[in-house]
N, C-alpha and C positions, 0 to 999 in steps of 0.2 A: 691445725691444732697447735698450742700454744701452752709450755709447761711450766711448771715453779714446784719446787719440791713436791707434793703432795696431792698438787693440784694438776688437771688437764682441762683447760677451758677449749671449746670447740667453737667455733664462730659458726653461725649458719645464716640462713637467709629462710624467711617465714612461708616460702610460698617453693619451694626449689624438694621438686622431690629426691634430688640428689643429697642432699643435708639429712634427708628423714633415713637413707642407707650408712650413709658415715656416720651417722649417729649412734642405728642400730649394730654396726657393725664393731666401732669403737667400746661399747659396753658389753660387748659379748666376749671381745677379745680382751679389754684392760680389767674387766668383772670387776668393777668399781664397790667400794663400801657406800657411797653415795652418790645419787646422782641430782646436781640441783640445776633446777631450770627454771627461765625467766618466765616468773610466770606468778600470781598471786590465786589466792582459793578459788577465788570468783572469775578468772583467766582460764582455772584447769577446768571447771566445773561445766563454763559455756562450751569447751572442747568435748567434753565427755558426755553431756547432753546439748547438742547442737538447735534440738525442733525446740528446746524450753529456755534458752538463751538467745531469742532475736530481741536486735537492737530496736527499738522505734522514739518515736519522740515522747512517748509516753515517760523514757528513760532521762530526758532530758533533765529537769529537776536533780534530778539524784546526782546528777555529774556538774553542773550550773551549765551555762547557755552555751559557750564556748566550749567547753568541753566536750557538754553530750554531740553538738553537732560535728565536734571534730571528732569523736568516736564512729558518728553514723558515714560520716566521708570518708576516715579511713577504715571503715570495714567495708563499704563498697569497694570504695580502690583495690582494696587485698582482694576482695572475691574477684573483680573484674579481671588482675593481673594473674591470680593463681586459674581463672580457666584458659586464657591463655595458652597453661605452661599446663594444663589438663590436673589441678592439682586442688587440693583446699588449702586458707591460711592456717598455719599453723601443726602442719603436717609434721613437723621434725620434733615439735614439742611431744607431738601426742605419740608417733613412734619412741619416744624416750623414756616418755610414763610407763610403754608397755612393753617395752624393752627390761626397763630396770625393775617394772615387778615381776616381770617372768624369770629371772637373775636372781631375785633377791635384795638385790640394790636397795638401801633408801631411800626415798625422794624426799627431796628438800627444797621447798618454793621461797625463792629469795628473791622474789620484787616485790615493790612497793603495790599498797594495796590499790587496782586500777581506779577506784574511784575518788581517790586522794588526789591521784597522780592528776588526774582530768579536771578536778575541780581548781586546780592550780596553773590549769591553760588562762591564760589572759594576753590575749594578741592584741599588736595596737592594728590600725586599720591596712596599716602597709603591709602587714606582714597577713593580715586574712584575705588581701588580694592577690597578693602571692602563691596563696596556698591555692583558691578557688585556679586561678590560671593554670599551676602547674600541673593540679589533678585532672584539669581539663585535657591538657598539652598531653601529659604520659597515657591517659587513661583512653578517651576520648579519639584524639589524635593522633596516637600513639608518636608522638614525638619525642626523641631522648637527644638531650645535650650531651649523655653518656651513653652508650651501647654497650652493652653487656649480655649474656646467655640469661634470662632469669631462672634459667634451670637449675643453676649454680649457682654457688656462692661467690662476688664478685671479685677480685685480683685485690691484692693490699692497693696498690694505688688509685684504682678504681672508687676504694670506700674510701679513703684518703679524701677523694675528688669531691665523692657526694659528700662527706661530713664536712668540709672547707664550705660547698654550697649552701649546703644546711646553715651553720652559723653565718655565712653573709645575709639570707635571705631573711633567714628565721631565726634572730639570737634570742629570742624569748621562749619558744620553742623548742630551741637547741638545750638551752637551760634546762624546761621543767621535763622535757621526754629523756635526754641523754644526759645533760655532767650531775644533776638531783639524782637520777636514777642508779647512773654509775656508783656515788658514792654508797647509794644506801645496800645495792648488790653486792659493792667489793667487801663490805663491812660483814656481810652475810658471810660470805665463800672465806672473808678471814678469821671470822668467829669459828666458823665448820672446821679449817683446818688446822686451828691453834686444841680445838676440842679434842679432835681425834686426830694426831698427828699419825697416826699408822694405818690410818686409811685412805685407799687411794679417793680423790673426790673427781668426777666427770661433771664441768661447768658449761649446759648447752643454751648457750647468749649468742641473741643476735648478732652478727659478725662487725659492725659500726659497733659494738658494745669492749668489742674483745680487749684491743692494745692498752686501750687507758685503763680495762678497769685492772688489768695484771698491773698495771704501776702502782695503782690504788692498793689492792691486796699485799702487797709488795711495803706497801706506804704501813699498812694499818699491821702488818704480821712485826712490823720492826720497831713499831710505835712503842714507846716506856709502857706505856697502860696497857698494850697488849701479853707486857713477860708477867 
């Protein structure tokens, strides 16, 4: 967990049944005024009805070509690694939601909406052979250039390691999934805390999401246009 006045951003990991207890446990104990998570309507919706949210190529179109297939591979990937670790993706979001309504908490969905996000994948060819290899290598082979628990949330220098890999391998990528994203979340969680300064806010983002977006928040709460 990671603070700034008002704020408590929580780093977690999408597949890690451990994130979905520090989660629940953090909202029960700080009883947040809000709780916001990365997540967009159409994000919470596929979690809360799972059988009416499958991906297929049917979805393709609505996302363009690159995109929807990059959605359909990594929501394999996640399902592949969260049975693994005996889990679903997405578990720490969906204990959050039902955390913070049983509390009282607000919820507040501060990402971009997913199918903006995905229609703004555009990989050059280097970088979609990269991708097919690695999901192969982690998923398939179970190969890691990193070892880590996936049970957990991974060690600061560990995400450090994959987000440095990430931008070598994937800078187009790294672009439209993390710094596009960053910005538009941090912008959220600085609106929220500039609105209500007297409530406390719980921020449950991917834990690669965490360090830069507090610089961001940090950036955007101190900004002229923000006083």
């Amino acid at each position: 967990m990671i603070n700034h006045k008002n704020l408590t951003i929580i780093g977690t990991s999408h597949i890690s049944p451990r994130s979905a207890i520090v989660v629940e446990q953090a909202i029960q104990e700080l009883k947040p005024g809000i709780v916001a998570l990365e997540l967009d309507k159409k994000r919470l919706y596929a979690l809360l009805h799972p059988s009416e949210q499958k991906l297929s190529w049917r979805n393709i179109p609505r996302m363009g070509v690159q995109g929807g297939l990059f959605a359909l591979l990594g929501a394999w990937a996640e399902k592949k690694l969260g049975k693994q670790v005996g889990t679903k993706p997405g578990v720490e979001m969906l204990a959050a939601y039902n955390t913070a309504r049983k509390s009282g908490s607000r919820i507040a969905l501060i990402d971009q909406d997913i199918e903006k996000t995905l229609k703004r994948i555009k990989l050059p060819w280097k970088e979609l052979w990269h991708l097919l290899v690695d999901i192969l290598n982690t998923v398939i082979f179970k190969k890691q250039t990193l070892t880590f628990d996936l049970r957990t949330v991974p060690e600061e220098d560990v995400i450090h390691e994959l987000i440095s890999v990430m931008k070598d391998r994937y800078p187009s990528l790294h672009k439209t999934l993390v710094i596009e994203r960053n910005e538009f979340m941090a912008k959220q969680l600085a609106a929220l805390m500039l609105y209500e300064p007297e409530k406390p806010i719980i921020a449950v983002i991917g834990a690669g999401h965490a360090k830069e977006m507090l610089e961001l928040v940090k950036k955007y709460i101190n900004s002229p246009l923000a006083k």
